[in-house]
VODRENTOR-389080 format. One line per field, with one value per residue (C-alpha): residue in one letter; x, y, z. Coordinates in steps of 0.001 Angstrom, whole numbers, padded with zeros to 6 digits. Layout:
# VODRENTOR-389080
residuo: (a  ...) .
u: (X  ...) .
v: (Y  ...) .
w: (Z  ...) .
***
This chain:
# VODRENTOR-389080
residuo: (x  x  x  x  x  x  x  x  x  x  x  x  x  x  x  x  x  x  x  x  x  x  x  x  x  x  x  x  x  x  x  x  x  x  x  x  x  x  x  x  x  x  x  x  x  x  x  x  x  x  x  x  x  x  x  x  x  x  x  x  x  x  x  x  x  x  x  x  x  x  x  x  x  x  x  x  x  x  x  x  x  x  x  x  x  x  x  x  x  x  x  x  x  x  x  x  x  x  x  x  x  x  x  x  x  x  x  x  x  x  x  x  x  x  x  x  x  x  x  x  x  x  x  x  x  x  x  x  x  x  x  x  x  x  x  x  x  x  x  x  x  x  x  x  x  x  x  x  x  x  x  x  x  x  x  x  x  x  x  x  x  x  x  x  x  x  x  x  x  x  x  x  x  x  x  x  x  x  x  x  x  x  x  x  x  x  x  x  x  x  x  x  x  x  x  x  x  x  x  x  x  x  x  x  x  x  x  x  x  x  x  x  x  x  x  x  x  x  x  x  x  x  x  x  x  x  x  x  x  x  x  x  x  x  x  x  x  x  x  x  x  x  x  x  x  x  x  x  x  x  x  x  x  x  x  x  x  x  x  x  x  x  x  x  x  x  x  x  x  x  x  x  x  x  x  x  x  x  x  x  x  x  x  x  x  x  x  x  x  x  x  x  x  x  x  x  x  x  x  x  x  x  x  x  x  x  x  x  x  x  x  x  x  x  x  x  x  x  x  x  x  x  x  x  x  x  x  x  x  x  x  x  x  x  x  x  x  x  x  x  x  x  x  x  x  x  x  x  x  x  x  x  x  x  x  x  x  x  x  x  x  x  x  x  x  x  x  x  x  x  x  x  x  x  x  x  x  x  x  x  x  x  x  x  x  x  x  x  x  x  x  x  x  x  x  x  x  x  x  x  x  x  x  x  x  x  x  x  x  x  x  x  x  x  x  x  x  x  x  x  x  x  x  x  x  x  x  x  x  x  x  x  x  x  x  x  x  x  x  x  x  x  x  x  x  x  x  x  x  x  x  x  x  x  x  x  x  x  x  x  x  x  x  x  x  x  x  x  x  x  x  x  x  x  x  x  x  x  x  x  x  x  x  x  x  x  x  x  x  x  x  x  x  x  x  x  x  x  x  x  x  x  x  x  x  x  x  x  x  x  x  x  x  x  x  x  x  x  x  x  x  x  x  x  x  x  x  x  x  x  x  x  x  x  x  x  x  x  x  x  x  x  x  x  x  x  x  x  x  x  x  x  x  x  x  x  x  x  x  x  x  x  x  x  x  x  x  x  x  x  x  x  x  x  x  x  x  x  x  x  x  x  x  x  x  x  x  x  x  x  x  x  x  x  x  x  x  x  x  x  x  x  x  x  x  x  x  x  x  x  x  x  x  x  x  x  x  x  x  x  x  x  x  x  x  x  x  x  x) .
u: (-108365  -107182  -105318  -105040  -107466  -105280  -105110  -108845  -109054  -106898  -108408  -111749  -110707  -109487  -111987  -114734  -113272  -110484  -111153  -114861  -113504  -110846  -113430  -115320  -112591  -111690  -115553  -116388  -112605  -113459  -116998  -115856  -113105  -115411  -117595  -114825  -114039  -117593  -117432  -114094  -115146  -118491  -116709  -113866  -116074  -118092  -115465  -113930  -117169  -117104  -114063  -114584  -117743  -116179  -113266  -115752  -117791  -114399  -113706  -116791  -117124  -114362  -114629  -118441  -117481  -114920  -117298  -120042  -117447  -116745  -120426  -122603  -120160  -118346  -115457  -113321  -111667  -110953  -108447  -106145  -104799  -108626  -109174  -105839  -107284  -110241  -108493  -106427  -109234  -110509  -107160  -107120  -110551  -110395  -106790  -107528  -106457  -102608  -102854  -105192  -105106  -107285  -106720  -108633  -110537  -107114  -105761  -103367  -102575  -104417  -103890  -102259  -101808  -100450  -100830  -098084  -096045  -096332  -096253  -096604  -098685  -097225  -099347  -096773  -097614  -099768  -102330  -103855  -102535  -102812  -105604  -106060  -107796  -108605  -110790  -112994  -113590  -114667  -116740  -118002  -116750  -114238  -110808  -108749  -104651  -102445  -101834  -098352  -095992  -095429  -091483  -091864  -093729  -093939  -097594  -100163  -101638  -104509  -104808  -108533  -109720  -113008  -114605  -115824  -118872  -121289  -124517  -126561  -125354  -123569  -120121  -116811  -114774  -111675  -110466  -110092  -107075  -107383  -104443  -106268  -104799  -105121  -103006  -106609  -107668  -104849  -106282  -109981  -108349  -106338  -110044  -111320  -111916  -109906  -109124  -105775  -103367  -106286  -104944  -106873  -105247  -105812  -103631  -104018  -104075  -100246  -100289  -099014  -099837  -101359  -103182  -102326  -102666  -099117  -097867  -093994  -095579  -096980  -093576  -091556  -093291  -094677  -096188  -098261  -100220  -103303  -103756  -107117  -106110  -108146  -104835  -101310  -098497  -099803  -098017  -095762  -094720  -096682  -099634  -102279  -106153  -106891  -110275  -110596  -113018  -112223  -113457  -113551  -112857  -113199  -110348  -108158  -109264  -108447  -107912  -109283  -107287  -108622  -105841  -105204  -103080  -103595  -102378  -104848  -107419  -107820  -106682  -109840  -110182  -106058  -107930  -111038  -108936  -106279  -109265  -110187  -106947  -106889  -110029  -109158  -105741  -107496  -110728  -107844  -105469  -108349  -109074  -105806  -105812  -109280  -107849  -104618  -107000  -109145  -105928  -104639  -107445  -109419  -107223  -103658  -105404  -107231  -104157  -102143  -105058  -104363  -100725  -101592  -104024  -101342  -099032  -101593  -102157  -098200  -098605  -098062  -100952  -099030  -099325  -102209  -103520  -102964  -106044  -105345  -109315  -112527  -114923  -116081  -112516  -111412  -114084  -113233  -109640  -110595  -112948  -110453  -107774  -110476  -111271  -107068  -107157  -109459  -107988  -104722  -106798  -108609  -104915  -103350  -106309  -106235  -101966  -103024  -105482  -103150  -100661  -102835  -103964  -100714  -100107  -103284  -102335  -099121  -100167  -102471  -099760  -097361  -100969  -101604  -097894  -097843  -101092  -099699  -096827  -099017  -100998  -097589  -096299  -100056  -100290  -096046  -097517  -100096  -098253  -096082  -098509  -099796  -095496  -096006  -098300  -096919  -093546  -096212  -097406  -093813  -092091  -094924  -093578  -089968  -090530  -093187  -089683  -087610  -089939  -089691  -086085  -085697  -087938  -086027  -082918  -084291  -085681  -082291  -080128  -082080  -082325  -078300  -079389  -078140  -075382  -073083  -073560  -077298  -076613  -074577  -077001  -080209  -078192  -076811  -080969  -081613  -078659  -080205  -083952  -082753  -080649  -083716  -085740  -082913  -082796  -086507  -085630  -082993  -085706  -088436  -086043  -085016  -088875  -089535  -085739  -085975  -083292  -083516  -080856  -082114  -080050  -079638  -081537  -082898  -086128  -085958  -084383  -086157  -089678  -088296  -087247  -090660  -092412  -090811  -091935  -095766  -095283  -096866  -099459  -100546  -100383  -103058  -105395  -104833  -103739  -101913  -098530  -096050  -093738  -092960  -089663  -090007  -086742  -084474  -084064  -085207  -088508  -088182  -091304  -091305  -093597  -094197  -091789  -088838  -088402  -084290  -084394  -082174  -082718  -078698  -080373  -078740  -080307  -083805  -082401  -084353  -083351  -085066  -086003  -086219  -088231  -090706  -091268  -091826  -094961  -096129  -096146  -098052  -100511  -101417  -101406  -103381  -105439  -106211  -106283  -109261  -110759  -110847  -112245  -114618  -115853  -115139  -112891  -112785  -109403  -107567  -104142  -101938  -099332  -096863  -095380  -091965  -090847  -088555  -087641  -084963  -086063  -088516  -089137  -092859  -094392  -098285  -099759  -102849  -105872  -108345  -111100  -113593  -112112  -112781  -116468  -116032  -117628  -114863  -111808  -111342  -111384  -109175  -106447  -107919  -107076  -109909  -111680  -112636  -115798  -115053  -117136  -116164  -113312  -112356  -109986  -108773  -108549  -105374  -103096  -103585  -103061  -099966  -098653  -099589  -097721  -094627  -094647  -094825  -093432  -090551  -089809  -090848  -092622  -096493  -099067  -102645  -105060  -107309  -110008  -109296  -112086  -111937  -109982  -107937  -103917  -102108  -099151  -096161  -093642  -090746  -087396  -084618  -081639  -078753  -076187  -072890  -069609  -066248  -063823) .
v: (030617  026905  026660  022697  020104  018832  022104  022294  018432  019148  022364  020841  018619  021116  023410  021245  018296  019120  022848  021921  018638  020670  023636  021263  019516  022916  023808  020242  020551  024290  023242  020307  022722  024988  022280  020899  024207  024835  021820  022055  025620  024224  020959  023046  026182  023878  022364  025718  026722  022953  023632  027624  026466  023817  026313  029242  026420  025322  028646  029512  026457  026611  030337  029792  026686  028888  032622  029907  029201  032558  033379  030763  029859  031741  032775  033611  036475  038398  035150  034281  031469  030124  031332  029816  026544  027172  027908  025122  022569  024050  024004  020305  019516  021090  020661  023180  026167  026488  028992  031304  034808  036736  040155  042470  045644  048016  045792  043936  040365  038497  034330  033235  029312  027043  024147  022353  025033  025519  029859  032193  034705  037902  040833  043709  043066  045308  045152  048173  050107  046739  046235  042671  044310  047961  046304  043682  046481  049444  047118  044252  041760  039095  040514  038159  039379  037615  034103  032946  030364  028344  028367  024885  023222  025403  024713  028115  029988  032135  034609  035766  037722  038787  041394  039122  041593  040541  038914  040759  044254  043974  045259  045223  042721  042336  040313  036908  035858  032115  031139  028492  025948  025356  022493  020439  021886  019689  016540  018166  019076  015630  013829  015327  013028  014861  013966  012837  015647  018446  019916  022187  024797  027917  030935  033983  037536  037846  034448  032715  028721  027744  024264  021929  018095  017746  019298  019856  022887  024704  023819  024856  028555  028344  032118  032097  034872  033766  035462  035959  033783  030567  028676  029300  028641  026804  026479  024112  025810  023367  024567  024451  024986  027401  028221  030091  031543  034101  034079  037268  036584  040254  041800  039045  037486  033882  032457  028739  027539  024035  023399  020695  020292  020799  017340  015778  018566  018243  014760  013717  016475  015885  011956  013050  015825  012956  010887  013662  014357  010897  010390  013781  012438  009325  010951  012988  010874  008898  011898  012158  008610  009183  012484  010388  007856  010279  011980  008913  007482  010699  013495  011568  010043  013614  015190  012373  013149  016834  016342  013598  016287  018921  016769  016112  019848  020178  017816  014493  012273  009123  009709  007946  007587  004945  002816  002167  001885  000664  003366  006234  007821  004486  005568  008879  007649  004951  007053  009905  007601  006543  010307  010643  007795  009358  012298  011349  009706  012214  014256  012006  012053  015972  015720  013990  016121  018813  017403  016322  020263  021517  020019  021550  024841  024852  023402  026419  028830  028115  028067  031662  032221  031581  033453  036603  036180  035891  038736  040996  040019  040710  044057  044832  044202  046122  049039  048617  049090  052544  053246  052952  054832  057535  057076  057373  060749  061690  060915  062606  065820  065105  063126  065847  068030  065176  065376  069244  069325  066883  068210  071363  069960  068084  071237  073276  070875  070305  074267  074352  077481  075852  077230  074912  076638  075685  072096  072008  073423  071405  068175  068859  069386  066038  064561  066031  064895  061510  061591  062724  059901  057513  058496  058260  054326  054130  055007  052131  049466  050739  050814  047266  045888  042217  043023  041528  042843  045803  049004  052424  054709  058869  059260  062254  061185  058275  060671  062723  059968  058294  062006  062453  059223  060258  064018  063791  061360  063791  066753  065266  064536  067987  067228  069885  068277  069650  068271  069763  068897  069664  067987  070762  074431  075882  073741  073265  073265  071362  071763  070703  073788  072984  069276  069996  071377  068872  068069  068063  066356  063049  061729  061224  057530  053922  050722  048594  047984  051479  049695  048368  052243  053381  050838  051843  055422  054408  052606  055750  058265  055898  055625  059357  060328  057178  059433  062605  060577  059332  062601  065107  066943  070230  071338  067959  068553  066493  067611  065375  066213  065175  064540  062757  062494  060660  057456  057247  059440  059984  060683  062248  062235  064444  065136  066749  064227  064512  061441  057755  057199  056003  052450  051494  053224  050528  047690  049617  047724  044387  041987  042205  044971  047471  049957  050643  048732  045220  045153  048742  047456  044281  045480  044546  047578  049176  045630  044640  048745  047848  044630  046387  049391  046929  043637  044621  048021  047417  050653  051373  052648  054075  055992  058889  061607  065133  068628  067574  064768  062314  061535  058076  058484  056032  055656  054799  053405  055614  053495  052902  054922  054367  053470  054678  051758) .
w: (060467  059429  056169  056190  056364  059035  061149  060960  062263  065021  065597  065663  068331  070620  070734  070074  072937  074764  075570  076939  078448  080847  081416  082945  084859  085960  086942  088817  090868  091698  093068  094997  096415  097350  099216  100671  102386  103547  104711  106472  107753  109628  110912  112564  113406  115350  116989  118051  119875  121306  123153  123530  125498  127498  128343  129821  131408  133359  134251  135227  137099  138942  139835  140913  142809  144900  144820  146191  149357  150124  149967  151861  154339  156870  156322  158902  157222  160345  161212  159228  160751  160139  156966  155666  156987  154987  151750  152362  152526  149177  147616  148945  147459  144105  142114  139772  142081  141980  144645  146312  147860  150536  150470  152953  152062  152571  150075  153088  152027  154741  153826  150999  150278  147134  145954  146730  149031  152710  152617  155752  155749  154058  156122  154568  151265  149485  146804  147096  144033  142104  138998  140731  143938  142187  139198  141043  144328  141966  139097  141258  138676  137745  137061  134411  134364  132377  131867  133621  133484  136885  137276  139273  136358  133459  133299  131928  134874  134877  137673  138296  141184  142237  145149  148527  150545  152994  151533  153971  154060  151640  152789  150942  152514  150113  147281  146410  143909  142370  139977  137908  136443  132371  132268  132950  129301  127587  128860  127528  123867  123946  124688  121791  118300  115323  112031  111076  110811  112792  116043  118427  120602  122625  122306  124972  124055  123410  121314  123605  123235  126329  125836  123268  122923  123152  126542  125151  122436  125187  127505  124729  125173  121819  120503  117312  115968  113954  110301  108577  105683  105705  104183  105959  107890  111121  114538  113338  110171  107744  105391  106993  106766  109953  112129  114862  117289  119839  123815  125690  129462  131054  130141  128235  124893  124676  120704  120126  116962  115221  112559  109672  107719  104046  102845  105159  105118  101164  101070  099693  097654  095939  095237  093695  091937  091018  089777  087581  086445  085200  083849  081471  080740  079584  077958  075885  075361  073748  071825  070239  069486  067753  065779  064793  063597  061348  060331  059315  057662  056251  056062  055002  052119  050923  051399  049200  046823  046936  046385  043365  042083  041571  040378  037568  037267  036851  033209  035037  034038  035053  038596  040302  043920  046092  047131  051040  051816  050613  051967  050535  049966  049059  045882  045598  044744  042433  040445  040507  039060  036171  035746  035306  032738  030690  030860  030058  027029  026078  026006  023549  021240  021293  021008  017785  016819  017569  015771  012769  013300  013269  009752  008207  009920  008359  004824  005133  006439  003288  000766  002275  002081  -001305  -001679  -000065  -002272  -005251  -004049  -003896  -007407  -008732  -006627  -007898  -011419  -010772  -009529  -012123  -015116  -013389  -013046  -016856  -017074  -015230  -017168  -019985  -018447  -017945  -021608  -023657  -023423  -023779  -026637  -028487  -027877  -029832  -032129  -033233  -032966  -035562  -038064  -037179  -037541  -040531  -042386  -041354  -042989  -046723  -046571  -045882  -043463  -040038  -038569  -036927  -033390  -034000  -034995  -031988  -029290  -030997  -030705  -026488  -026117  -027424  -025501  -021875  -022602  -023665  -020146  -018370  -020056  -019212  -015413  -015184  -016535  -013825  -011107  -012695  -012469  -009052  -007867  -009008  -007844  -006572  -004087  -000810  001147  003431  003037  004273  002637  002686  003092  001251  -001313  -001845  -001718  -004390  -006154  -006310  -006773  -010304  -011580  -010937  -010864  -014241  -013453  -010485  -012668  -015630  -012638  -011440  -007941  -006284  -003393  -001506  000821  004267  005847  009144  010402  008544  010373  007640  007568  003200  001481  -001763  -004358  -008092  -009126  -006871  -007237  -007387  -004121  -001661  002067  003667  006575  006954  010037  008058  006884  007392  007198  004590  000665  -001118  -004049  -000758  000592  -002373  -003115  000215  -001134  -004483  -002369  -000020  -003204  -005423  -002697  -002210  -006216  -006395  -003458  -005019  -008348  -005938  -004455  -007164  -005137  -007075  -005640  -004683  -002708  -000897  001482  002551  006144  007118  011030  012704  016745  018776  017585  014378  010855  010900  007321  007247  003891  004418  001926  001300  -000428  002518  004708  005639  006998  010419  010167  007214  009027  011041  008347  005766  006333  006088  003577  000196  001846  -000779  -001444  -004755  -007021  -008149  -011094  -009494  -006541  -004852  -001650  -000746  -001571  002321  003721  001578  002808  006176  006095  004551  007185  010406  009814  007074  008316  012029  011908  012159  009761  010963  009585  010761  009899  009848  009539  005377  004283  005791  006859  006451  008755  008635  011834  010894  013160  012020  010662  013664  013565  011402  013511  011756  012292) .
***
């Protein structure tokens, strides 16, 4: 997950510190939110059903104070000049009527007085068809109509009626209508203790502010409809945390609001939070300080050590670390820079040793040089006293001719019976065999040339070449070749009897030293004429198959002398390996061919087992090819 010690520091650090350090911020703010607004929602649901109660008790109050008048005393509702006197007097005693209204039981206004206006009595209007006499005549209760606005004032009105009857029998004797006053809730709401920026207020069933501390809101006709989000827009358009509890009076529904304002409501909650936020800042800042500090002094200083370290891998053993501390990595460094000094010790004794190395290695290189070189003159000498001996092979019968054709010619002339025709032909005979004896001359010194120069050459050729200097050799021992050309169309077949057959195939050429190939040849045929010696091979043959491709000329010498055993095939081309017995071989004829085929020639020589006998095959590069200029 980290790559660098320093990643893994700082990672450390914020997983391990900072992560757990803000969870719990984030858990300790969310719980002291939380009991901030349980708090705030008991403190202002409370205080909602404070001033919800002391609103029904001062309606209640005052319409029991005036239901108590119409019921123990007598009214004189028959009169209205009376009973206007009587409403009067209780208008009089108790402010908190704005006006009130006797209606009789056939809904006829009977008295009607105000407040503050002198009013006649209005006997033509009618109430009859109107839910302020219908409701309280048919269901014996309190009828509450809409809260209105008093054009002289402006104040909140509350119109409530309720059914008058006799307390003896009973009897329906009309309707009383009260417009009570809510301007005396203000002064009750303005009374009560809030907190800074908390506001109570009632609304009425169309939203309608109707008591408020401040008189100009509810002057100002001020409508607000509550939402049932705790947290938003309040009735003066800030944030705001918002409570409410709901009074049903009859038929309207009255609202009491407590609102505060979110900056104050949560003021204590934004400290403790700012608190917080500072003691985190500070706890992290801290925390950086403390991971610069370790990064400084622990992981700078490994990391310099890393860098030093490679630079030492890279060959530099001069570099060392700088010692900035005494402490443990103080040690590291100074032992590490003691390990470097011996190091770069211990490198200079083994460049010397190396050096001193180097010298043996190549005193010993040029010693097996000359060795190897030794070995090839020994192994060309040797080769070159069995090319006697197959020149040997080859001149005995040519010269056993010589020989009868001068005692012929000898006897012919001392007898004076020679023609001149026979002198003739006997002598062009002796002429041809000593040219065939002379060619076979040419090809030794060719074989054993000390020519270094690399040339062109036919394989072919060159095969031939090298066949008629042990053709005889093979033939004493018996050994039955043939060559197989299978690069020409007509796929020749050489054997012993058509030697003077020619390959016109010119693309089977090499580059390299004829003389070389043809030791590599002697090697591989020496090789198999020791194996049939060996095994008593009683018809020994070799075939000698020629290929070439795009690229190479691939010669397969192939026996029949039983084949390698398979725990020496391996090792036959190791220098002094031999399993003939000792004075028999030197082992080195296969390792000096070997050596000629892939290093001189660049070519490749292997061996392998076949069902009875054995194949040396030689790859071969074929020679480039010739550019006219």
């Amino acid at each position: 997950m980290f790559k660098t010690l320093r990643a893994k520091v700082v990672g450390s650090f914020i997983l391990l510190v900072i992560i757990p350090i803000l969870i719990g911020a984030t858990v300790i703010l969310t719980q002291i939110k939380n009991t901030e607004m349980n708090q705030l929602n008991i403190i202002h649901t409370q205080m909602t059903k404070r001033v919800a109660s002391e609103f029904e008790n001062y309606v209640n109050n005052n319409m029991s104070q005036l239901k108590h008048l119409t019921d123990l005393h007598n009214m004189p509702f028959n009169t209205p000049a009376n009973l206007k006197d009587k409403l009067t007097a209780q208008i009089m005693f108790n402010n908190n009527f704005d006006q009130l209204i006797f209606i009789d039981a056939e809904g006829n206004e009977i008295a009607h007085v105000h407040r503050f206006k002198i009013l006649p009595i209005h006997q033509d209007k009618k109430y009859a068809k109107e839910m302020e006499y219908l409701y309280p005549k048919l269901n014996k209760s309190m009828y509450f109509g809409d809260v209105s606005f008093a054009p002289e004032t402006g104040e909140p009105i509350a119109d409530i009626s309720f059914d008058v009857r006799d307390l003896v029998s009973k009897e329906f004797k009309g309707v009383m209508i009260t417009s009570l006053r809510l301007k005396p809730i203000w002064n009750l709401l303005a009374n009560i203790s809030v907190q800074p920026g908390q506001q109570i207020y009632i609304l009425d069933s169309d939203g309608r502010l109707v008591a408020h501390p401040n008189p100009s809101m509810v002057l100002r006709n001020t409508i607000y409809k509550v939402s049932d989000e705790t947290i938003t827009k309040g009735i003066t358009g800030d944030l705001a945390y918002i409570c409410y509890t709901k009074i049903d009076l009859g038929n309207q529904l009255f609202t009491i609001v407590s609102e505060h304002k979110i900056t104050e409501a949560f003021k204590l909650l934004n400290y403790i939070a700012f608190i917080i936020f500072l003691v985190v800042a500070s706890t992290i800042a801290m925390c950086i300080l403390l991971m610069t500090y370790n990064i400084k002094c622990i992981v700078n200083p490994i990391k310099h050590l890393a860098a030093v370290a490679k630079e030492i891998e890279g060959g530099n053993l001069n570099k060392t670390v700088d010692i900035i501390s005494h402490d443990e990595i103080g040690e590291m460094s100074e032992a590490f820079n003691r390990m470097t000094k011996k190091l770069k010790d211990n490198n200079m004794q083994l460049q010397e040793f190396n050096i001193g190395l180097q010298k043996k290695i190549s005193t010993e290189i040029q010693k097996t040089r000359k060795m190897e070189q030794l070995l090839f003159e020994q192994k060309k000498f040797a080769d070159m006293g069995q090319m006697i001996n197959a020149i040997a092979h080859q001149w005995r019968q040519p010269l056993n001719n010589i020989g009868l054709i001068q005692q012929y010619l000898h006897e012919g002339f001392h007898s004076k019976k020679m023609t001149v025709e026979e002198f003739d032909s006997y002598s062009q005979s002796l002429i041809s065999i000593v040219q065939n004896m002379s060619a076979t001359i040419d090809d030794f010194r060719t074989f054993f040339s000390a020519n270094k120069q690399k040339d062109r050459f036919n394989v072919v050729h060159a095969l031939k070449d090298f066949l008629k200097l042990t053709s005889a050799q093979l033939d004493s021992s018996n050994i039955k070749y043939s060559i197989e050309c299978k690069a020409c169309d007509n796929r020749h077949i050489y054997d012993v009897n058509s030697m003077d057959l020619i390959c016109k195939n010119t693309e089977i050429e090499i580059l390299g030293h004829s003389g070389e190939f043809k030791q590599v040849l002697q090697n591989i045929i020496s090789n198999a004429r020791d194996a049939f010696m060996d095994h008593e091979t009683p018809s020994p043959a070799i075939t000698i198959i020629l290929d070439v491709t795009k690229t190479s000329v691939i010669l397969t010498f192939r026996d029949n002398a039983g084949g390698i055993p398979e725990d020496v095939l391996p090792k036959i081309f190791d220098p002094y390996f031999t399993t003939k017995d000792e004075g028999k071989g030197t082992g080195i004829g296969l390792y000096i061919s070997k050596v000629i085929v892939d290093d001189h020639f660049g070519g490749r020589l292997r061996a392998e087992n076949i069902n009875g006998g054995a194949e040396f095959i030689l790859t071969l590069p074929k020679a480039p090819a010739k550019f006219e200029i």
